[in-house]
N, CA and C atoms as a LAMMPS dump frame, in Angstrom:
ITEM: TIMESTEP
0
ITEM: NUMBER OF ATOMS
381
ITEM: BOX BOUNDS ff ff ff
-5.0000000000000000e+02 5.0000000000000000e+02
-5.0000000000000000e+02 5.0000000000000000e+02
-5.0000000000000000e+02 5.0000000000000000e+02
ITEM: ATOMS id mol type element x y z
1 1 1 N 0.821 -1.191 0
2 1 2 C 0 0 0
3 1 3 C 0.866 1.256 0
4 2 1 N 1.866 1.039 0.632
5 2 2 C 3.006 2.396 1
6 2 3 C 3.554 2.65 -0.362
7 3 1 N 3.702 1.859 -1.323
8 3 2 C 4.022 2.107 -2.638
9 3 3 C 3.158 2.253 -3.704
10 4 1 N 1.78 1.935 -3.673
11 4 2 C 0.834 2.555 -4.928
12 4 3 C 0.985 3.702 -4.977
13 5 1 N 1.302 5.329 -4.328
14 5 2 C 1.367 6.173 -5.226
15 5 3 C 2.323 6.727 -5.944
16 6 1 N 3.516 5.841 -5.25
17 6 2 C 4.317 6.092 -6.131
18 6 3 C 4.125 5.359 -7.525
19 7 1 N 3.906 4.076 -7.706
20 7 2 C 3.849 3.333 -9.105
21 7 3 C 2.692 4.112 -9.903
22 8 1 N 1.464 4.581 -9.171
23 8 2 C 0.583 5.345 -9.805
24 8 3 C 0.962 6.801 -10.494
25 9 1 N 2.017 6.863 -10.334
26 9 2 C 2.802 8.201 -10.384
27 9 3 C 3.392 7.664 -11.339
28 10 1 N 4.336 7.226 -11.508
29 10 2 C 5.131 6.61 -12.383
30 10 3 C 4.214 6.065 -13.682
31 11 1 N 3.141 5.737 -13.452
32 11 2 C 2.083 5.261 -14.83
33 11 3 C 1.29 6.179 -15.299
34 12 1 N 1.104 7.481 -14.419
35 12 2 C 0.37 8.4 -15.232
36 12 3 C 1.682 9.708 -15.563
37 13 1 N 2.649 9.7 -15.128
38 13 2 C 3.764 10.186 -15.591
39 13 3 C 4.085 9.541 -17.134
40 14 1 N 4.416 8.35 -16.935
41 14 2 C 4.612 8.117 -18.379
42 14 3 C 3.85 8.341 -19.36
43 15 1 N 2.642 7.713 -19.116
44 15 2 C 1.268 8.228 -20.644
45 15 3 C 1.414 9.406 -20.907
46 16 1 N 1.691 10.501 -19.875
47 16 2 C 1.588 12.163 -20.091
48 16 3 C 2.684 12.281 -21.136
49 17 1 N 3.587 11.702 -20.884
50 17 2 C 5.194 12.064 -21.303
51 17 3 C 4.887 11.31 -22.689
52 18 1 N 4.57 10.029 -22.937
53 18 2 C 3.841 9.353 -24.147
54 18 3 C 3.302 10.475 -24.769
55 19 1 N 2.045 10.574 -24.656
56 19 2 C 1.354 11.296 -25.515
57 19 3 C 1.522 12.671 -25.814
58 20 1 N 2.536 13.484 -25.524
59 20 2 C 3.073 14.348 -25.579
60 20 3 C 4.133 14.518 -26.777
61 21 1 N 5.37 13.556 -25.734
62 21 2 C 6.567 13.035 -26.699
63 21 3 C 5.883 13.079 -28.348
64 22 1 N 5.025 11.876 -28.837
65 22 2 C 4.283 11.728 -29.596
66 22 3 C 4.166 12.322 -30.536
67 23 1 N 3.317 13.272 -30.341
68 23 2 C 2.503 14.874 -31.124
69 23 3 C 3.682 15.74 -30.957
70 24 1 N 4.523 15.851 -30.237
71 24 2 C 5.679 17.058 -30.123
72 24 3 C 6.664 16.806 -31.727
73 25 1 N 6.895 15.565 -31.564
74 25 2 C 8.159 15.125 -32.196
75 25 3 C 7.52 14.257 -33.353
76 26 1 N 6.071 14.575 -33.751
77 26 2 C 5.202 14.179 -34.829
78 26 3 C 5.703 12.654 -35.268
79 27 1 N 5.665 11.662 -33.856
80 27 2 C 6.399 10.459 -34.133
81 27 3 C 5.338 9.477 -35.016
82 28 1 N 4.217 10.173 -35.179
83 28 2 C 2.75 8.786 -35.543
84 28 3 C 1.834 10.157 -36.047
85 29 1 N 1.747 10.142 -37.949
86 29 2 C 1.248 10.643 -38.329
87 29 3 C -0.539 10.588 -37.391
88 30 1 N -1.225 12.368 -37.556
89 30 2 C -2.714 12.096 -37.012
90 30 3 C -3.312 11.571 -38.133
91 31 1 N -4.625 11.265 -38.19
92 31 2 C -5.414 10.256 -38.782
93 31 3 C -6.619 11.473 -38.928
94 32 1 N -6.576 11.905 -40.369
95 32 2 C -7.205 12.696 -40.717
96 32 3 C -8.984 12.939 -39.935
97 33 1 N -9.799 13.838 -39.537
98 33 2 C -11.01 14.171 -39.064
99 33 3 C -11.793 14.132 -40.129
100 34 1 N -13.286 13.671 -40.246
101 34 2 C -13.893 14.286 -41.337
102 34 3 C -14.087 15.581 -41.797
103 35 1 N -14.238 15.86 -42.56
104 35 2 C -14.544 17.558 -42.671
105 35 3 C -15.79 17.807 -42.278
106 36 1 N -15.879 18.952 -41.933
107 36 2 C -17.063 19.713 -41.112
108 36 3 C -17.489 19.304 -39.769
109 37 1 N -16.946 18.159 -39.295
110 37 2 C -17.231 17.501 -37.946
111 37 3 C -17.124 18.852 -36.857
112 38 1 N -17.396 18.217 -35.691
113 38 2 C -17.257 19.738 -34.497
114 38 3 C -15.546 19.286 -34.299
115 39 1 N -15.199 17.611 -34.203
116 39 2 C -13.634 17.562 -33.488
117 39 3 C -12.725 18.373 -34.847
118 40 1 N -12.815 18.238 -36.148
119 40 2 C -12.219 18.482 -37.18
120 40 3 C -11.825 20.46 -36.927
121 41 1 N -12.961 20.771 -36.681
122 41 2 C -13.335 22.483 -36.636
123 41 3 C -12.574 22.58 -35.129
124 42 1 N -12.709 21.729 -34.651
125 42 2 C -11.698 22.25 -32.905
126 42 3 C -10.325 21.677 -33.442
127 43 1 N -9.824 20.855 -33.496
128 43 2 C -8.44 20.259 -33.48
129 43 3 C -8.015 21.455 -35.006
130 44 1 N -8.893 21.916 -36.019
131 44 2 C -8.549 22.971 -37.126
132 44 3 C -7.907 24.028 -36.387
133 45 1 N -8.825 24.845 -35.128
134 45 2 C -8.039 25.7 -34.266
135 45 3 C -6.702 25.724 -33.429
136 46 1 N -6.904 24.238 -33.292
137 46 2 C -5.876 24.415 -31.834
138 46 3 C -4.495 23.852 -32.598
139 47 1 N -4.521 23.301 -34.103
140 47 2 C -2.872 23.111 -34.58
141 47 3 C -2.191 24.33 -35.672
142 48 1 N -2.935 24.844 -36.132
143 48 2 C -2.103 26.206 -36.348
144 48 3 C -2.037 27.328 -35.346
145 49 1 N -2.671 27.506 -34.855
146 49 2 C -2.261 28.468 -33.648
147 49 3 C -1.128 27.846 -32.55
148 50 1 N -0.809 27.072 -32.529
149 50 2 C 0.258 26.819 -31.723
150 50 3 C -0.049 26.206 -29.971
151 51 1 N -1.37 26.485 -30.298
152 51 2 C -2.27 25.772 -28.662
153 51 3 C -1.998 24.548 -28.283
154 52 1 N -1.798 23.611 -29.199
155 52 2 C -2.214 22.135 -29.219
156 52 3 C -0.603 21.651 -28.705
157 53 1 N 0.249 22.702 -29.362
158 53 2 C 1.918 22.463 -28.918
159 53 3 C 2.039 22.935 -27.227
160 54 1 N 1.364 24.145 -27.466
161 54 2 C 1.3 24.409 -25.307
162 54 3 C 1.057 23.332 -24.516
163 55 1 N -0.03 22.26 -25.053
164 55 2 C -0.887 22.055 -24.321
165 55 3 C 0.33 21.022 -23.88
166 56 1 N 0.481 20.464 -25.146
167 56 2 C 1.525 19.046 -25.412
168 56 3 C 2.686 19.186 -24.226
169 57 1 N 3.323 20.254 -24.322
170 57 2 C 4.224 21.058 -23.667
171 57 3 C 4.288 20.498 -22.034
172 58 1 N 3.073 21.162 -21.615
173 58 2 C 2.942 21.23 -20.331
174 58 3 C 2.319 19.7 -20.255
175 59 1 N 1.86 19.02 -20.981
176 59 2 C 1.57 17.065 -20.315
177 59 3 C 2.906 16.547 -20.214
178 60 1 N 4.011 16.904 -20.947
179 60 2 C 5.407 16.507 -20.972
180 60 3 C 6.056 16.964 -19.152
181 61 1 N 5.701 18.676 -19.387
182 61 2 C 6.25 18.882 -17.791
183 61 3 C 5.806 18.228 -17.028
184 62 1 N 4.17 18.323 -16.965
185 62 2 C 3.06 17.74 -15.962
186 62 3 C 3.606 15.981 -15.719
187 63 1 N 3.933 15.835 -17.069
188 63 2 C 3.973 14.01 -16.576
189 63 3 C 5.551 14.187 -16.211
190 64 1 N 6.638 14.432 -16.358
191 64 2 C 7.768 14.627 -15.376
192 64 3 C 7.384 14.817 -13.46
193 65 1 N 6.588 15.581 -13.482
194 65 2 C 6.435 16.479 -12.547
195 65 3 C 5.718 14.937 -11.444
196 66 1 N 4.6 14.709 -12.019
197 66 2 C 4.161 13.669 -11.817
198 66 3 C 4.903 12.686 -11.272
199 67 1 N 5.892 12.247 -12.037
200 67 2 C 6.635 11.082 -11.918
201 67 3 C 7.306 10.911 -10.521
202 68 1 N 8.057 12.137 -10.564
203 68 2 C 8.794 12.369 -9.114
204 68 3 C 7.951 12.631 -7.699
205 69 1 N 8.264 12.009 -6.827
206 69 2 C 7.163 11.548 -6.164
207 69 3 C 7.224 13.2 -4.908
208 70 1 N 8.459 13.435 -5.081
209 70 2 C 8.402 15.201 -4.404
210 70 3 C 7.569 16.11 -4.777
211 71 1 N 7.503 16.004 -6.35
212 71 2 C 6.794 16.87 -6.763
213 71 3 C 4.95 16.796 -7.596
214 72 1 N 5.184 15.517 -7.204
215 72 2 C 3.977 14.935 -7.674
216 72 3 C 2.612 16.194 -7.871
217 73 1 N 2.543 16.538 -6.549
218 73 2 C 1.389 17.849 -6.345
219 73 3 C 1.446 19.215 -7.274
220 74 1 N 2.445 19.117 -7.294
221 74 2 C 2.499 20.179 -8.789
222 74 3 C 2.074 19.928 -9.744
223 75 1 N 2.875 18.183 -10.273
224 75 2 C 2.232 18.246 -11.614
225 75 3 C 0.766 17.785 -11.81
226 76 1 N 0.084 17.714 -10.815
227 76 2 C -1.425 17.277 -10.754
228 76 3 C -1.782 18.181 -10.862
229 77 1 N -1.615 19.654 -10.138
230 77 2 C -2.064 20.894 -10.504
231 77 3 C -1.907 21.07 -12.05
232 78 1 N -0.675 20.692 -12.598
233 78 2 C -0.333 20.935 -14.332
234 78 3 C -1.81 20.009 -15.299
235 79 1 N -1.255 18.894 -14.511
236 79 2 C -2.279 18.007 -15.781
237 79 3 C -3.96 18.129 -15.193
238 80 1 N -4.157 18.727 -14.125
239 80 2 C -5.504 18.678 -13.371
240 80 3 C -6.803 19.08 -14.531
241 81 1 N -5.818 20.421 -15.142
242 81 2 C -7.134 20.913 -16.185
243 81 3 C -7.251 20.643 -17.542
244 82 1 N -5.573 19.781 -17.732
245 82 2 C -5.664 19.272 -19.185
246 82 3 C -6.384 18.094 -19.231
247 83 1 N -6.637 17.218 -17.738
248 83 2 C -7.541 15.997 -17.822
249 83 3 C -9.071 16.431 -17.897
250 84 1 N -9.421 17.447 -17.06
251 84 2 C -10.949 17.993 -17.284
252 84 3 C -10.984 18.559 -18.742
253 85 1 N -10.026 19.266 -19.748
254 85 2 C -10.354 19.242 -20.84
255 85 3 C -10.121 18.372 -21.914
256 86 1 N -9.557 17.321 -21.505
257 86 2 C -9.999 15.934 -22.589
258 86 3 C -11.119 15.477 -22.379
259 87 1 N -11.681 15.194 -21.063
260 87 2 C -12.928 14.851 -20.441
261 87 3 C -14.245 15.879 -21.337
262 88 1 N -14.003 17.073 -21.611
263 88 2 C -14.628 17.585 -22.11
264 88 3 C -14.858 17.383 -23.202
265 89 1 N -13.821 17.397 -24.049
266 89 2 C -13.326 17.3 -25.402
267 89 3 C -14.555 16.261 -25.684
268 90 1 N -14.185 15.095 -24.853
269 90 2 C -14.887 13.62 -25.432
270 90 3 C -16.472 13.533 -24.791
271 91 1 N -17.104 14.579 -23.784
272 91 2 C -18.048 14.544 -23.662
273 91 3 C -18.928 15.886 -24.796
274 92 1 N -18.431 16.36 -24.793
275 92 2 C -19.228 17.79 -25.568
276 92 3 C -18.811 17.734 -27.215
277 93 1 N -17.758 17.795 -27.678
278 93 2 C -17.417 17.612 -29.121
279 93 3 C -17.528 16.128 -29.467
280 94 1 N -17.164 14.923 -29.244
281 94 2 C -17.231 13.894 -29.075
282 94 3 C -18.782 13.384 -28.746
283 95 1 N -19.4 13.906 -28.197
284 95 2 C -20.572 13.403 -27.701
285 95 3 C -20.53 12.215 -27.046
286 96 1 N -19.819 11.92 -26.355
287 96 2 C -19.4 11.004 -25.41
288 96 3 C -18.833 9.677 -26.08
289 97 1 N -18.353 9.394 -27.054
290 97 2 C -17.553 8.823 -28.405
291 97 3 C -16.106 8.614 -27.725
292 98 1 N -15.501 7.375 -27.407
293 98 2 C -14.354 7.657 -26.826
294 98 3 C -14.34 8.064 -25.551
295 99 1 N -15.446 7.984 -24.641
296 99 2 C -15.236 8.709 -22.91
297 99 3 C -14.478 7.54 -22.49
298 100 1 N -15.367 6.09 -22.782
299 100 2 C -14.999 5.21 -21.936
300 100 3 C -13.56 4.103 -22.717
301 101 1 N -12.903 4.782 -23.706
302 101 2 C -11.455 4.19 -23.915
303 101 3 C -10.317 3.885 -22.777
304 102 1 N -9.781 2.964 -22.622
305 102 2 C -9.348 2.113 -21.52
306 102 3 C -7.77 3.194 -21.368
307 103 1 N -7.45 4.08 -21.949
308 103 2 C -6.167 4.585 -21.589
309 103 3 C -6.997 6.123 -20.666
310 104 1 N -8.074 6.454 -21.534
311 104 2 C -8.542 7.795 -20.947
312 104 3 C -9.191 7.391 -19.237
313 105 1 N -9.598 5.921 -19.182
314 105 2 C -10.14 5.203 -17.657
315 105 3 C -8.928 5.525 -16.946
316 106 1 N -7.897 4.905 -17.577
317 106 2 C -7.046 4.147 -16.939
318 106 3 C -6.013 5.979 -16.051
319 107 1 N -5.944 7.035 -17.108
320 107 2 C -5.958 8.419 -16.521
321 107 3 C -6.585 8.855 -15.526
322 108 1 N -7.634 8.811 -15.925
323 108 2 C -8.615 9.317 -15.01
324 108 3 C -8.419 8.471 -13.015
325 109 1 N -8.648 7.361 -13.328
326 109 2 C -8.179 6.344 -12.049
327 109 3 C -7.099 7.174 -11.411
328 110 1 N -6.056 6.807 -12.423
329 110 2 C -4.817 6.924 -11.338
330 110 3 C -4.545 8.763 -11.049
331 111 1 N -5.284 9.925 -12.002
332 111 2 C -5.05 11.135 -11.023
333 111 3 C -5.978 10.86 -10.061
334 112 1 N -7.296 10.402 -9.698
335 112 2 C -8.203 10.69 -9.076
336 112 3 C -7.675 9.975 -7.581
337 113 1 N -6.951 8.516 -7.95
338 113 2 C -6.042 8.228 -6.561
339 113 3 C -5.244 8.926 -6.464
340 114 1 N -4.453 9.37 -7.511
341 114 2 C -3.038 10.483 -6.557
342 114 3 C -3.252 11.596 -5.803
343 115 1 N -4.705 12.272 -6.354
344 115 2 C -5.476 13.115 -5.34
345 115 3 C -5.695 13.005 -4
346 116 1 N -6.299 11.983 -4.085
347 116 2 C -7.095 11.331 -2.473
348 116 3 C -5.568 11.221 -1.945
349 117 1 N -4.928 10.506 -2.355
350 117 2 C -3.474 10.079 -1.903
351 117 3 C -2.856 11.383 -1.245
352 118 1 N -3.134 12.338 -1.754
353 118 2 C -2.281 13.583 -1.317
354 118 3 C -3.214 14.704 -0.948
355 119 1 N -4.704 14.164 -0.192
356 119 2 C -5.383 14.914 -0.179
357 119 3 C -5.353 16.034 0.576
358 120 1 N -4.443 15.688 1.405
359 120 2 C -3.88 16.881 2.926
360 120 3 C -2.955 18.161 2.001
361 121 1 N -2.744 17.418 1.205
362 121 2 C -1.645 19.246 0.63
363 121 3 C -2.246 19.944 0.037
364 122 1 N -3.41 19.437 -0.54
365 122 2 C -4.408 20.187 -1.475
366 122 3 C -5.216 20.855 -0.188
367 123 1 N -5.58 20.555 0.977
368 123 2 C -6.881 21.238 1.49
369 123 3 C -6.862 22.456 1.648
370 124 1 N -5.315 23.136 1.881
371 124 2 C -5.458 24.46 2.115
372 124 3 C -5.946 25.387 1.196
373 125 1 N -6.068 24.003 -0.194
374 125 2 C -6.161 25.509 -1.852
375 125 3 C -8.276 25.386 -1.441
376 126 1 N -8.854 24.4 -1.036
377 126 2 C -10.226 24.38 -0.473
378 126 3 C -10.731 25.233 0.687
379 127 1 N -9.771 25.646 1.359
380 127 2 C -10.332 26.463 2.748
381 127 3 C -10.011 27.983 2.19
């Protein structure tokens, strides 16, 4: 038990750093959108403007940040709102298409334990 948050750390550190790495270093061409779709018209915005590279950016820090078990609470603060906006992404543009994919579960799980796990450092940002 004294070691799940660290390994939970270490597994949502890596996917961050994965899927980042990824799209940064354009290792796995994307897989074209249909045209006119709502994801086609959002993902149209966010890769020429340079957003989609921020975002990438900071899941790379966030999942470093993550990893290390000192700093873990930081990078949960980093990836905290990039996970509520994939969550979004796949409930509102998506129409819930992809919510329940076993890597986006498998995210979701392990910040939602590293939370509880570290729920005492967070309370002061609640009071």
């Amino acid at each position: 038990m004294k070691y799940f948050p660290t390994i939970a750390g270490l597994l949502l550190g890596l996917l961050f750093i994965a899927s980042g790495v990824v799209v940064l270093f354009h290792l796995v061409p994307m897989p074209p959108l249909p045209d006119g779709t709502p994801a086609a018209m959002f993902m149209g915005a966010f890769g020429p403007t340079g957003y989609l590279t921020f975002v990438k950016v900071l899941e790379v820090l966030g999942g470093m940040l993550v990893a290390i078990p000192r700093t873990r609470n930081l990078g949960l603060l980093l990836l905290g709102p990039i996970i509520v906006n994939i969550l979004a992404y796949h409930t509102f543009i998506m129409k819930g298409e992809g919510l329940f994919v076993p890597p986006l579960v498998i995210i979701v799980v392990l910040a939602s334990y590293l939370l509880w796990a570290g729920r005492k450092a967070f309370a002061g940002l609640l009071n």
